[in-house]
N, C-alpha and C positions, 0 to 999 in steps of 0.2 A: 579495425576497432581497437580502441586502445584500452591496454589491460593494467589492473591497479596489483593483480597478485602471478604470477607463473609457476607452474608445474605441472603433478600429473593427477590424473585418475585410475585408481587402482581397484580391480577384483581378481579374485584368486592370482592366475598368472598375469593375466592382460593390464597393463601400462600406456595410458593415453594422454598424450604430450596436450594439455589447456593452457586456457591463461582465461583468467576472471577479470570479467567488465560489468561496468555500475550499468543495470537495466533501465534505470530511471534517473531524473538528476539528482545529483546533490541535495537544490531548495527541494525537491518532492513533497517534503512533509512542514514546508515553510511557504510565508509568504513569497516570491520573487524579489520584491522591494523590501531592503534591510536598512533601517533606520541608526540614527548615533542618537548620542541623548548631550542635551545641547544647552546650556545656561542660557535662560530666559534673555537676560538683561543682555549678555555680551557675542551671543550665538557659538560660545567659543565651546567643544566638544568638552565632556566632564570624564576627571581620568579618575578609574575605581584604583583606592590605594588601599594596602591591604594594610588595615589598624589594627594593635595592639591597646584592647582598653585600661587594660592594669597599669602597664606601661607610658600608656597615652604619646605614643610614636608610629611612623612607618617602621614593618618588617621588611627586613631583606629577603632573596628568597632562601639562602641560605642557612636562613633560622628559621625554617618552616619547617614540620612534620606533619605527617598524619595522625588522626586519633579516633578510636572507635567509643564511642561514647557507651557505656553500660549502664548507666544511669544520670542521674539529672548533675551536669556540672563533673564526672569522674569518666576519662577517659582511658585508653589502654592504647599506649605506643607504638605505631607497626613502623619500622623505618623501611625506607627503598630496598636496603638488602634481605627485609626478611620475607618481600614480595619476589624479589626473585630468584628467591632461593627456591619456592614453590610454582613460579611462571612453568611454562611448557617450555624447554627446551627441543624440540623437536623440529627439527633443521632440514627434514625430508623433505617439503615445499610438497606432499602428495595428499592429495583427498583417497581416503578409503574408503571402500566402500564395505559395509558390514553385514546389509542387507536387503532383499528388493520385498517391496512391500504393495499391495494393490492401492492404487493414489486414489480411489471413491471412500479409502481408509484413513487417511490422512484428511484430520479437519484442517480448513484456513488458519484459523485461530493460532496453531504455532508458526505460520510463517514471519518471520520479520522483516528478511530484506532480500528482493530479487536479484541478483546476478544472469547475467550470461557466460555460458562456459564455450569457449573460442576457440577453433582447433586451430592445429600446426601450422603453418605454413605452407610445412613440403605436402604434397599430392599422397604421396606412401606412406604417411602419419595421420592423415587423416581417415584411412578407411576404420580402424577400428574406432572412430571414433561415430561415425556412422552407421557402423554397424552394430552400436549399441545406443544409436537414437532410432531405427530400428527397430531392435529388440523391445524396446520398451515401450515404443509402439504398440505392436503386435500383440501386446502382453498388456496391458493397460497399467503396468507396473511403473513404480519409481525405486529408485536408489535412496536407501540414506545412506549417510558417511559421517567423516569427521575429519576435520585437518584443524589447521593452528593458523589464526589469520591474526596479524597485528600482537602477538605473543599469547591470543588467547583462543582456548580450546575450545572451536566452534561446531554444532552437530549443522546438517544442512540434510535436504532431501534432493536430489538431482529429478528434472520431470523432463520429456516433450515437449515443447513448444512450437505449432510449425514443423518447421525443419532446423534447428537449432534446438541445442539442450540448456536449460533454467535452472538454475541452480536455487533453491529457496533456504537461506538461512533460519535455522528454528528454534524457539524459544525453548527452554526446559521447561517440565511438565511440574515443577514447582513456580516457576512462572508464569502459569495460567490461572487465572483466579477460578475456583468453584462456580459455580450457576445456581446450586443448591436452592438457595432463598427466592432466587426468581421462579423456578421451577415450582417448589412448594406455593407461592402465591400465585400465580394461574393457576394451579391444580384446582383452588377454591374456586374458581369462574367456570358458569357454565354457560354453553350455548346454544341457541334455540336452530333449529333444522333452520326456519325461516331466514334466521340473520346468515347462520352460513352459507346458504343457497344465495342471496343478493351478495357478499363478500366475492364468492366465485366468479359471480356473474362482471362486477367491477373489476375484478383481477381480468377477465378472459375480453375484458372490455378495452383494459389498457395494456391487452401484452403485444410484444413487438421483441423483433432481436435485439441484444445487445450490439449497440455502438457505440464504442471508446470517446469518438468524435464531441459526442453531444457533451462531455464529461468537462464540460467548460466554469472556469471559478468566475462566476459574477461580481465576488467581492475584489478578486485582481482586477478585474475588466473597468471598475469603478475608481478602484484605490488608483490605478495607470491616470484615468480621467479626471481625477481629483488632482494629481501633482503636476498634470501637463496643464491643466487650468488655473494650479497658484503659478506655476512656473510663467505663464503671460501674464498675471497678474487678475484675473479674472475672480470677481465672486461667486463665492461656493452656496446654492442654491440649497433650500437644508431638505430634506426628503418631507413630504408630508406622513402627518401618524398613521399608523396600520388600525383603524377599527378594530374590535374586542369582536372577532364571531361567536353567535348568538349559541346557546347551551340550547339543542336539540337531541329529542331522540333517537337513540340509536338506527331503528328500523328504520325510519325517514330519513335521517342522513344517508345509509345505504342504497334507498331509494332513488335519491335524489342525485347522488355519484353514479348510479346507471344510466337515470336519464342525460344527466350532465355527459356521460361516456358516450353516449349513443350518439347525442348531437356532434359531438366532436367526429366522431366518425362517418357520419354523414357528411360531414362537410368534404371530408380530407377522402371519400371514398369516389373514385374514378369515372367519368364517362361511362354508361352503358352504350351497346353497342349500335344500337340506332340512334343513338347522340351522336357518333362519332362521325368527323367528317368522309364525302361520300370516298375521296382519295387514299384515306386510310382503310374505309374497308375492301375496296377493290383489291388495294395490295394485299390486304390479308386473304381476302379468297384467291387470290394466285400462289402464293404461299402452301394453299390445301392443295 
């Protein structure tokens, strides 16, 4: 597996030799297909130049700064050396770990980015690392920490996964926005026994395990079929409108998703046993 950071993992004494790999890709949080931006008339790619409008010229980079703007038009000077006068200099290359915390504690909401954390090589570096995927096992615990990735001081929660440890890099808790206002506006809605009990019934109509599999982007699968199609030269067919659905009541809607639920499952629910043919059931009475 190939890793983007190496070091170690640390609690109290124990020292465990990792290395951090991207758990997901790169495009993850992107389309696949990355486009250029293309002059109409000549198809030739358009270069962004970085204007001076006072001046009315190109900036070199060298007469670039930073500024923090305090008001409309008045900015405050930060140059490169006064950001790294305050960067982390911390050159230990080690995740610490500060404290284990029960993980049904920890909501999603601060995760940002999954890693995998990758043991040693050698055979005799890997057990403690094992034996603190393991432990947290056993314990339904996670790790947080913190180390310094790309010069900047990152908190992260280490979990289980499998058999392999995940590393989840986490947001600060000033960077989660409140819920407040949503919270106070449902608090005003009430709901009737009747609508919840159909709500239930539709939920327990369409539940099933989770499979990753099914987690497929329609609009990739379209976008791919759309540029292999100009790419033959083919015309692009336009989608017909999506109808406006009609403003119904609640109750009836719910109604109407059970039965819609029911028939689906009807469909998709299996042979009973004297359907089945006579050579499958004989096998299976020999089976008893």
């Amino acid at each position: 597996m190939r890793t983007i950071w190496n070091g170690s993992l640390s609690f109290g004494l124990v020292n465990i030799p990792i290395g951090l790999a991207l758990a997901t890709s790169p495009k993850a949080r992107a389309s696949d297909v990355s486009f250029r931006m293309l002059h109409r008339e000549c198809k030739s790619p358009i270069q962004q130049k970085r204007w001076c409008p006072v001046h009315d010229r190109e900036v070199g980079p060298d007469e670039i700064v930073k500024g923090w703007e305090v008001a409309k038009g008045e900015f405050v000077i930060v140059e490169d050396a006064d950001l790294e006068a305050i960067q982390q200099a911390d050159d230990s290359r080690a995740i610490e770990i500060t404290r284990f915390v029960p993980l049904d504690q920890v909501d999603p909401i601060y995760f940002d980015r999954t890693y995998f954390l990758a043991p040693a090589s050698a055979p005799a570096q890997r057990r403690p690392y094992v034996l603190l995927l393991e432990a947290l096992k056993d314990t339904g615990m996670g790790a947080v920490g913190r180390f310094i990735l790309r010069g900047s001081e990152t908190f992260c929660l280490i979990r289980p996964r499998g058999e392999a440890l995940a590393l989840e890099t986490l947001f600060l808790a000033e960077d989660v926005r409140s819920q407040a206002e949503i919270e106070e506006a449902v608090g005003e809605a009430e709901v009737k026994d009747a609508e919840l009990g159909l709500a239930r019934q539709v939920i327990d109509s369409l539940a099933a395990d989770f499979e990753p599999t099914e987690l497929e982007s329609v609009y990739r699968r379209d976008l791919r079929a759309l540029l292999e199609s100009k790419l033959k030269g083919e015309e692009i067919a336009k989608p017909e409108p999506v109808p406006e659905a009609p403003v119904i009541d609640l109750m009836e809607a719910l109604r109407r998703s059970v039965e819609q639920a029911a028939g689906k499952k009807e469909k998709k629910a299996p042979a009973s046993k004297s359907q089945r043919p006579a050579k499958a059931a004989a096998g299976s009475s020999r089976k008893r």
